[in-house]
N, C-alpha and C positions, 0 to 999 in steps of 0.2 A: 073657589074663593079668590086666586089670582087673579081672576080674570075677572071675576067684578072687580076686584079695588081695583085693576086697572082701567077696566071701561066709565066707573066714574069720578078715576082718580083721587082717590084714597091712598095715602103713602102710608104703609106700615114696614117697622124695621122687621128685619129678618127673623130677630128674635120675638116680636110681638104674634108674626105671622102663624109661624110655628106652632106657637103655644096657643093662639086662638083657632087653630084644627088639632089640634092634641083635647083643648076642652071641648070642642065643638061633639068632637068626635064620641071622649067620655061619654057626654051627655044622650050624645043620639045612640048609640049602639049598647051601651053598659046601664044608662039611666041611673050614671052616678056622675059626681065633679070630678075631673081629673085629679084633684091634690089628692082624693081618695085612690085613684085606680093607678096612681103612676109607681110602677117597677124600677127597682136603683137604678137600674138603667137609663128607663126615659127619664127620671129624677137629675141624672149627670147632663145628658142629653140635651135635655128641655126644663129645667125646673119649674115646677108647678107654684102655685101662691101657696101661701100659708096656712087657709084655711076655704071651707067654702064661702063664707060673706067676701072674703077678698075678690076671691074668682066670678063670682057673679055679678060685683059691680065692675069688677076690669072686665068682663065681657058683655056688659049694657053698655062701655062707654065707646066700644068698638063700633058693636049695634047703635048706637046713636050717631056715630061720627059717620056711618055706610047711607045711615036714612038723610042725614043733612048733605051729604054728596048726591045723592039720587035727586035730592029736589036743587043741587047747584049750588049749594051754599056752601063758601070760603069764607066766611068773617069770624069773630070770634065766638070764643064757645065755654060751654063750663065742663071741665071733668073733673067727674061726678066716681072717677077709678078707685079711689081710697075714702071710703066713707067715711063720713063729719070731718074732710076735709077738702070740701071743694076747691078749684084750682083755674084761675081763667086764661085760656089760650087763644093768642091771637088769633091760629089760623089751622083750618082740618089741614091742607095739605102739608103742611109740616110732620113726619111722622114721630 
């Protein structure tokens, strides 16, 4: 996952990073969302969202923000992270 966002330069914070292979992860291996499968541990660690509608739109916006880099596009964008309240951002490479 590093190494795409960096081959098409996608800037994500360290904390978004994290937590979008902790849910990736849930999902592929467990075939649940992380907010379900996370341990007080990874909870302190990595805090999961709130529920699963949270984590599934914050991880389309992720996946959206990878497919607009892959076709080269930096201009502005909507995230679409927190549902019924879209957000418009200047720019993907902004993390």
């Amino acid at each position: 996952m590093e190494a795409l966002c960096s081959e098409v330069g996608l800037a994500l914070s360290d904390e978004d990073f994290r937590r979008f292979v902790k849910c990736r992860n849930s999902l592929v291996h467990r075939g649940r969302f992380y907010c379900e499968t996370a341990n007080a541990g990874e909870r302190r660690n990595c805090p999961p969202h709130d529920s699963k509608v949270q984590e599934y739109f914050w991880l389309l916006q992720i996946v959206d923000r990878l497919f607009l880099r892959l076709v080269g596009y930096d201009g502005p964008w909507i995230d679409w992270s927190v549902p019924g309240n879209p957000q418009r951002r200047d720019r993907l490479l902004v993390g």
